[in-house]
Structure formats: C-alpha cells, structure tokens
C-alpha positions as CSV (number, residue, x, y, z in Angstrom):
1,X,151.0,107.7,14.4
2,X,151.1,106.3,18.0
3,X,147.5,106.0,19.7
4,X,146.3,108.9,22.0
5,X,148.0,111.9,19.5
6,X,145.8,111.4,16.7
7,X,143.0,114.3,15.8
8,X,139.8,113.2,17.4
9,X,137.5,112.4,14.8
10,X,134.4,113.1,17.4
11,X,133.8,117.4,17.6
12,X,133.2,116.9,21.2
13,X,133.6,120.1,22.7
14,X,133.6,120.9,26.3
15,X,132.2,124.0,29.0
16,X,133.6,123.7,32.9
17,X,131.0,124.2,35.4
18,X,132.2,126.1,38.3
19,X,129.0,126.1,40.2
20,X,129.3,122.4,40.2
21,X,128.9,121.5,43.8
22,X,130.7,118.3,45.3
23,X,129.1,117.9,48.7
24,X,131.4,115.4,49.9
25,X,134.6,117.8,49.6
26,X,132.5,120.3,51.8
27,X,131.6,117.8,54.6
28,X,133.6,118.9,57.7
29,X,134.7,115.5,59.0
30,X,135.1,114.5,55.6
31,X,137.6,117.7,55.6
32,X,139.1,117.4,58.6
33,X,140.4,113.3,57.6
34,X,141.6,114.6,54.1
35,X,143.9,116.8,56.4
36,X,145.1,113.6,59.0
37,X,145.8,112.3,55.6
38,X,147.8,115.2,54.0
39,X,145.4,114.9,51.1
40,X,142.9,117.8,51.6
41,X,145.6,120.7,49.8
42,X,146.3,118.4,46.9
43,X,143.7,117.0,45.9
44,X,140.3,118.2,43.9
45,X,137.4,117.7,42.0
46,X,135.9,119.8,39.1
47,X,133.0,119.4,36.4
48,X,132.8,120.0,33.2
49,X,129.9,119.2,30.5
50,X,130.1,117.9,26.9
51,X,128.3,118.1,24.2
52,X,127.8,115.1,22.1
53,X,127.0,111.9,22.6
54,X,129.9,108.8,24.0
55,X,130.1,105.6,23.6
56,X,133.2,104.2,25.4
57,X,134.8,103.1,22.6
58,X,135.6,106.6,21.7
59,X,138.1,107.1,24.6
60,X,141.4,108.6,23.1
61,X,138.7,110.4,21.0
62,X,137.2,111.9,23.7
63,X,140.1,112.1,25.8
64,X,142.2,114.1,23.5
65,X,139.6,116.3,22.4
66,X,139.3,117.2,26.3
67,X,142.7,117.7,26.5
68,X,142.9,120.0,23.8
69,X,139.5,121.9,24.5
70,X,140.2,125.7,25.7
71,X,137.6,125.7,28.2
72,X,139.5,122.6,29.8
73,X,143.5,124.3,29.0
74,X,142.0,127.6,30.9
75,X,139.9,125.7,33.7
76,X,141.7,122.5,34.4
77,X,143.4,122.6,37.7
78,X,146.9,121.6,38.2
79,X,149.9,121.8,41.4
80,X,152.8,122.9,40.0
81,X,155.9,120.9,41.2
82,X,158.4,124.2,40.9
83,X,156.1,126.3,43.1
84,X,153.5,124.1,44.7
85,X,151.0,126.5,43.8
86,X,147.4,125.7,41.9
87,X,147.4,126.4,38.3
88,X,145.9,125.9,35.4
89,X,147.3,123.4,32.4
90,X,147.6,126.4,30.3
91,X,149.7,124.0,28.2
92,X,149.5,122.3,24.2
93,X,148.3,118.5,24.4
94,X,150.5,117.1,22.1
95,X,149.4,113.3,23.5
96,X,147.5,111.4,25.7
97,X,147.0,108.0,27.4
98,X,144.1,107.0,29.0
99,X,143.5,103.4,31.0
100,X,139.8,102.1,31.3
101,X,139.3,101.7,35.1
102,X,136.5,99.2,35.6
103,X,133.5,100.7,37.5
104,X,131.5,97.3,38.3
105,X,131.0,97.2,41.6
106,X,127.8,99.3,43.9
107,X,128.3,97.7,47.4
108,X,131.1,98.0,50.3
109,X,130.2,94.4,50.8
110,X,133.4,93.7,48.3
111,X,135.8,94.8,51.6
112,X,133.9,92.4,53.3
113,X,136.8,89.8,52.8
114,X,139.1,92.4,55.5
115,X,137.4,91.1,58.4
116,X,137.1,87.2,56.7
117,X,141.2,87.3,56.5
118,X,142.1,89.0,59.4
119,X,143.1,92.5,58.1
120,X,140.5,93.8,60.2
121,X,139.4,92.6,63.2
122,X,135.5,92.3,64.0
123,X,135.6,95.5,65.9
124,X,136.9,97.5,63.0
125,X,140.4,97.5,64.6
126,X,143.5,97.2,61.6
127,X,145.5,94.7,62.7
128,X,149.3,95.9,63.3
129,X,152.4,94.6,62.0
130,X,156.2,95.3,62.4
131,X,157.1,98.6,60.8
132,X,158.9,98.3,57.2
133,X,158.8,101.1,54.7
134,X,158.3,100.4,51.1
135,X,159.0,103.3,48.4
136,X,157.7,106.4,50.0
137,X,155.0,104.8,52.6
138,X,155.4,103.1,56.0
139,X,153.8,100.2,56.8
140,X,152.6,99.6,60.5
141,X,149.9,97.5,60.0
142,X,148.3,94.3,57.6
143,X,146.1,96.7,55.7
144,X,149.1,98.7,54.3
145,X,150.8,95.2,54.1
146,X,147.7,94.3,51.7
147,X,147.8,97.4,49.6
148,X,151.7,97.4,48.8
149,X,153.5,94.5,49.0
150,X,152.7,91.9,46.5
151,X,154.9,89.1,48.7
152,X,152.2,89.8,51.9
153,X,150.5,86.1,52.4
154,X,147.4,88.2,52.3
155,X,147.9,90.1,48.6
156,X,145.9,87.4,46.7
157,X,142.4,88.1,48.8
158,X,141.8,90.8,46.2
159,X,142.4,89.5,42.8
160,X,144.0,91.8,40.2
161,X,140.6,92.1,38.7
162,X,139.8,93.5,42.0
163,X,142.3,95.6,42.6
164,X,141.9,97.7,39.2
165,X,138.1,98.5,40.2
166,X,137.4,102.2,40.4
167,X,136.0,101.2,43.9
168,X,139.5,100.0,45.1
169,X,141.3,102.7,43.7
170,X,139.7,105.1,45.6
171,X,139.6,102.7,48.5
172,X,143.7,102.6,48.4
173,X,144.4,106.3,47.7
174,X,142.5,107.2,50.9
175,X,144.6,104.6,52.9
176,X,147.9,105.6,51.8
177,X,146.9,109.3,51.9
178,X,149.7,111.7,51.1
179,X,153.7,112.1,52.3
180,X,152.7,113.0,56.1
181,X,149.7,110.7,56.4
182,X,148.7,110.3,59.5
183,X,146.8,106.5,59.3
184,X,144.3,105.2,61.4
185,X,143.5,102.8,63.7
186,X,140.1,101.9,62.7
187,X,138.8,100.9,59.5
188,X,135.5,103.1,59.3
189,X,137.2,106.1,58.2
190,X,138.3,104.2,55.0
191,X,135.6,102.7,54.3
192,X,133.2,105.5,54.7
193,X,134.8,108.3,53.2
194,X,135.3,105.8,49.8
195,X,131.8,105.4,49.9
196,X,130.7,108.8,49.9
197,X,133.1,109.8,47.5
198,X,132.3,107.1,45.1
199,X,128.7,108.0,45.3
200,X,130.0,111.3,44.3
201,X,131.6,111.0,41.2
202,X,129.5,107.4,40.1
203,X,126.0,107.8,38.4
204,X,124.2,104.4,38.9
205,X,120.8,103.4,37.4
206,X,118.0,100.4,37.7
207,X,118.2,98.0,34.9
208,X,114.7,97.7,33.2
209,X,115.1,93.7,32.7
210,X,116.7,92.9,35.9
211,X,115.2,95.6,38.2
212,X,119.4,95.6,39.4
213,X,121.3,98.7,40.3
214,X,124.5,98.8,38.3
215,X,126.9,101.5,37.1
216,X,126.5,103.6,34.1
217,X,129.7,105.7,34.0
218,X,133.0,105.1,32.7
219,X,136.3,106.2,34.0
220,X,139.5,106.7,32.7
221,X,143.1,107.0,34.1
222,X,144.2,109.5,32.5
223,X,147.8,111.5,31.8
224,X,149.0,113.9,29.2
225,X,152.0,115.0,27.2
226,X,152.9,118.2,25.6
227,X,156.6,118.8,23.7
228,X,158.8,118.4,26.9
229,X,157.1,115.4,28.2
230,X,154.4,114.3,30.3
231,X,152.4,117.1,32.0
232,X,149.3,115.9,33.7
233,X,148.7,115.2,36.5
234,X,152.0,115.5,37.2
235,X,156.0,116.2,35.3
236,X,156.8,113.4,37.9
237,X,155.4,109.9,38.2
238,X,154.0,108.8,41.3
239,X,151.4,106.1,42.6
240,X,149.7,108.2,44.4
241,X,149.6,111.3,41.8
242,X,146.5,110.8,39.8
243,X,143.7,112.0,37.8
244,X,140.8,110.0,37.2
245,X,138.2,110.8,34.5
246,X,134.3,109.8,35.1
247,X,132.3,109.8,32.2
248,X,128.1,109.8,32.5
249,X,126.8,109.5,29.1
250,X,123.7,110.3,30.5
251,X,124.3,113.9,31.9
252,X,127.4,114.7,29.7
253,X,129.4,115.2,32.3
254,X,133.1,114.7,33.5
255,X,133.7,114.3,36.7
256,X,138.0,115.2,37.3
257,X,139.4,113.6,40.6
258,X,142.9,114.8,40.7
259,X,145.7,114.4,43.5
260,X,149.3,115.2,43.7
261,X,151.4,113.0,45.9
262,X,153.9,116.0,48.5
263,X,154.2,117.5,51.5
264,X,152.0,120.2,53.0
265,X,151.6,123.0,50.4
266,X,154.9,121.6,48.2
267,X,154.7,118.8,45.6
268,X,157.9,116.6,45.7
C-alpha cells in the first residue's frame, strides 16, 4: 500500500473554528496589496483544532486523518476550477501527500542578502531587467529573475536549503502574486506583508537552555486525492496553487493557508 492512503493509526479527530480570527487578512493595506496582486479572491486562511497529541513523525498520520475528518470534508474551503466559486471539499480522501516545509528561520534578516547582491538597491528599489516571460509570469526585474529562473547569475544567493523554508515560500508567493499581478517597485511591501503573515500562522517560543527564540510549529505541503485524481488544492497543478498546513503542537491547532493560481473571480 503506497504511503499517504494507509488508515491512520493515530484517532486524531478534528473541530474547525470559525470564530478564529486572522488579523493580518483583515488589515486594510494588507487587503488592498493582496488585490494589486490578484491574490486577495483566491486565497484564505482557516483554523481548525485537534485533539490528541503530535509528534511530527506522525505526518501522513495526521494528514490523512484531517483529510478524512467530517468536520474538515464540510468546512474546508476550496475554488472550484469549473465555476470559480468557493466550496467546500465535500469529497472522499482516498490519498494524500504531504512535504515537510522547514520552519527554521524567525528574522527578515535572512533577505538581507537582496541588498548585498544587488537585487535590491539600498533604497528599497528592485532593480529592473529586460522583460522575458517564463511559464505564466513576467519578469521585469532581478527579483523575479531570482525567484524563477534557475540560469539567473544570482539564483545561488539563496541555497536550496533556503529556498524550501516556510519563510521563503511565503516570501515568493507574495512576489509572484496571482495571473494579473500587478508587482511593485519597492521591496517593503514584500517584505512586510511576509512578515506579518508569517507571524500569523508561526507559534514561536524561548528555549529554556538557550534563552533563544526558535520555531515550534511544523508545516506541511499538502495535496489530496480522491477516485478521479488529485483534488486539493487544486484538479490542476500549479506553482502558485497551494495549501500549506501549520501544525502547533502546543495549541492543537491547524493553521490552512490555501491559494489558487487564476484570474479575477475564475481559476484557470
């Protein structure tokens, strides 16, 4: 039996909490960017508690079992790509797959190297570049370069380690935004608005040795399958069609960032 459909051996059960409030999606200029960047109709975030305790080695455990849980089939919100209208997964899990996303890093100082190399110049202006298009995205400038194109002289600043930190994934979705982005000129949107959302969905805590601040949740990639195929996020694949699953151990809580890649209302 292929890993991610087996029957979770861990009862973990789980209740959505609709009351859950995520300040950063109510911030108006937080808003009003998620719109320049045709994310803001496409993209949410819900809650939903557990009731038993994790330990990260239980992944397609506890991923499957959320999966398969009623209160996430009846709650979980999904954009349908034949109507472009939110639903709910309202679907059988037959399957899962789930990728550890490393959640290491607590400090913006790790973008610091965008100035260093020249991405960014030292007023916080993105440094342009000839227009080229790459899949579905334009590129008109060196931080688009960075994000895409593996040939760019400047790919290697962030290592692949890097680039598969929860921090930069967030970081990248916001840049690339959805199909009519409008991008900015300036860096500080980026950065900011990654910051407050990653203090969003993130629960950090002191180490009692080191005194340090460090991470304590654990996220997941996530995507499902029922009989005709793959189902979440998405029927269609995209980079930028996503769900992310942050795990606190502590609270019991699930954190769901989801966001599928289309135009306006329509995904496609």
């Amino acid at each position: 039996m292929a890993e991610g459909d087996v029957k979770p051996s861990a009862t973990f059960t789980f209740r959505f909490l609709p009351l859950k409030i995520f300040r950063w999606m109510e911030k108006k200029d937080v808003q009003e960017l998620l719109k320049k960047w045709s994310l803001y109709d496409r993209m949410t975030i819900q809650a939903f508690s557990f009731d038993q305790y994790f330990q990260a080695y239980q992944k397609n455990d506890f991923v499957l079992a959320f999966f398969k849980d009623p209160n996430v089939i009846s709650n979980l919100k999904i954009l349908s790509v034949s109507s472009g209208q939110w639903m709910t997964l309202g679907t059988e899990v037959k399957k899962v797959e789930a990728k550890d996303v490393p959640c290491t890093q607590i400090s913006m100082s790790f973008f610091d190297r965008l100035y260093s190399e020249e991405i960014v110049r030292e007023g916080g202006h993105i440094v342009k570049c000839l227009d080229e298009f790459y899949d579905d995205f334009s590129i008109s400038d060196e931080l688009r370069k960075l994000l895409l194109l593996e040939e760019s002289n400047k790919f290697d600043i962030f290592s692949q380690a890097d680039r598969e930190e929860f921090l930069f994934c967030l970081f990248k979705h916001l840049c690339l935004g959805g199909a009519l982005c409008q991008f900015e000129d300036m860096i500080g949107p980026y950065l900011e608005t990654t910051r407050s959302l990653y203090k969003e969905l993130v629960s950090v805590q002191k180490d009692s040795e080191t005194q340090k601040i460090q991470t304590i949740s654990t996220v997941f990639k996530v995507s499902a399958y029922d009989e005709n195929g793959m189902c979440y996020p998405s029927t269609k694949n995209h980079d930028q069609t996503f769900a992310y699953l942050i795990v606190d151990p502590l609270k019991r809580h699930v954190h769901v960032l989801y966001h599928c890649f289309g135009r306006g209302l329509f995904c496609g």
